[in-house]
GUFI-221182 format. One record per residue (C-alpha): y, z, x. Coordinates in steps of 0.5 Angstrom, whole numbers, plus 500, padded with zeros to 3 digits. Layout:
# residues N
YZX
...
END
This chain:
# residues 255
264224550
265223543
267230539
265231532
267237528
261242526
263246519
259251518
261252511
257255504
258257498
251259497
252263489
257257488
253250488
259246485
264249490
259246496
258239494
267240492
266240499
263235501
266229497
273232500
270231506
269224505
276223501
279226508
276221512
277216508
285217509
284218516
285225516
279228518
274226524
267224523
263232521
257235521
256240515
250246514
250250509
245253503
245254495
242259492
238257486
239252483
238244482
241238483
241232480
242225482
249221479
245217475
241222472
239225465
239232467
235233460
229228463
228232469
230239469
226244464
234247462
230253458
227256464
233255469
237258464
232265464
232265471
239264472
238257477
244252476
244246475
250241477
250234479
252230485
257224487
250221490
244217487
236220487
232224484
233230483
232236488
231245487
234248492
235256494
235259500
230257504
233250504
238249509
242243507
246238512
252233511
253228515
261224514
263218518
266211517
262205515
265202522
262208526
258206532
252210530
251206523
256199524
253193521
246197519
244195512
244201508
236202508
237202517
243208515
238212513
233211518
239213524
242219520
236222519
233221527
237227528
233231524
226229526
227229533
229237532
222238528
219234535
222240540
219244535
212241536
211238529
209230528
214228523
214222520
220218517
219215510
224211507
228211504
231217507
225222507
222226513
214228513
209233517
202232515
203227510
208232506
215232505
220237508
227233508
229229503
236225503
241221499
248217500
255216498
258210499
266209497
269204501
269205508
267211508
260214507
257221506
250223508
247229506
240232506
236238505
230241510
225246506
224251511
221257506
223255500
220257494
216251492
212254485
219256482
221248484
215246480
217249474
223247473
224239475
220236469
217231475
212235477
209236470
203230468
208228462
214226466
217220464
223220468
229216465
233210469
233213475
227217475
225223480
220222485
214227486
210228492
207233496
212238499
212243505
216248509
218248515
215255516
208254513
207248519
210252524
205258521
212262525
217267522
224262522
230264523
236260521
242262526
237260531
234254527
241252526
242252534
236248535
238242530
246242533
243241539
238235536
244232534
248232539
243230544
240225539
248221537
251222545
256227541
260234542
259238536
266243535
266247531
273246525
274248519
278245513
284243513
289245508
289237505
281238505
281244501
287242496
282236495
275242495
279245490
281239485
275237484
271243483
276244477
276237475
269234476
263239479
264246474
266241468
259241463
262234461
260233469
254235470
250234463
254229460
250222462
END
């Protein structure tokens, strides 16, 4: 059975860091020295912008500085996501020749690497429902959305499920929700949101919620989950681009 490794690595005060770790993961990949990797981890409170984002039209800055929410932008593309610790993130890294994703369009990717992930909410009883691109629904409200990096042969796949998050304070800080929004080029999408534990109508807990959808995954890709961490290469690159690119203002705002 084809062996992937599991990383359980999180910077959750640190929203920077984490996604410092998910590109060096792809950057490892793409040099060879890393296996195809499953993530899971968490931010505290913060926001997300997409790579092409004008973080001025989708975030109210004001209030995410009174309320001490990060704001840092990702290497991928989208709309602009709140996260805190009641959203559990995932990363999925592999080749573009991989079996699971080798000669799918971009918009059939998504579809294979979020299938995990839906099945996992089927054990739990729900009726998920995937909208593309790359979004899960219940009931017809979003509770897992995610987004794509491609760099040459390598790509980056990663996601975020709403388990208790705070949704009214999501509301208020990205401009998407107000009547007003205009968004800019790439402009964030609003829709209905929910969280896992208000479908489930259960207390959830995240040691066991993880255990269930590393089982999913397993089962769902034929793979064996072992569980790793970084290497010094990875780390060394973790740590150049959290200084060079994700804790630099001229990163995050300056688009």
């Amino acid at each position: 059975m084809e062996e992937w490794r599991f990383l359980e690595l999180e910077y959750p005060s640190n929203p920077a860091m984490n996604l410092a770790v998910d590109e060096a993961i792809l950057n490892a990949i793409l040099e060879g020295h890393a296996p195809p990797t499953l993530r899971l981890w968490r931010n505290d409170r913060s926001v997300i912008v997409g790579r092409f984002q004008r973080v001025c039209d989708e975030v109210d800055l004001d209030l995410c500085m009174r309320m001490g929410i990060g704001v840092v932008r990702r290497a991928s593309g989208g709309g602009a996501v709140y996260q805190d610790l009641g959203n559990l993130n995932y990363t999925i890294a592999l080749t573009d020749d991989h079996r699971l994703i080798k000669g799918l369009a971009v918009a059939e990717s998504y579809k294979v690497l979020c299938s995990w992930l839906q099945k996992a909410l089927e054990l739990m009883g729900l009726n998920p429902e995937f909208k593309p691109p790359g979004n899960i629904l219940i009931n017809g409200k979003k509770v897992s959305g995610s987004a794509q990096l491609r760099r040459r042969r390598g790509v980056l796949h990663h996601g975020t499920l709403l388990v208790n998050a705070d949704l009214n304070l999501m509301k208020k800080a990205l401009k998407a929700w107000r009547d007003d929004y205009r968004g800019g080029e790439i402009a964030s999408i609003s829709m209905p949101v929910t969280n896992l534990m208000d479908e489930l109508q259960i207390k959830i807990d995240f040691d066991e919620l993880r255990e269930i959808l590393k089982s999913s995954f397993e089962k769902t890709f034929s793979v064996k989950l072992v569980d790793e961490g970084l290497t010094d290469h990875e780390r060394f690159i973790m740590e150049k681009l959290y200084r060079e690119k994700y804790s630099r203002d001229s990163w995050n705002f300056c688009r």
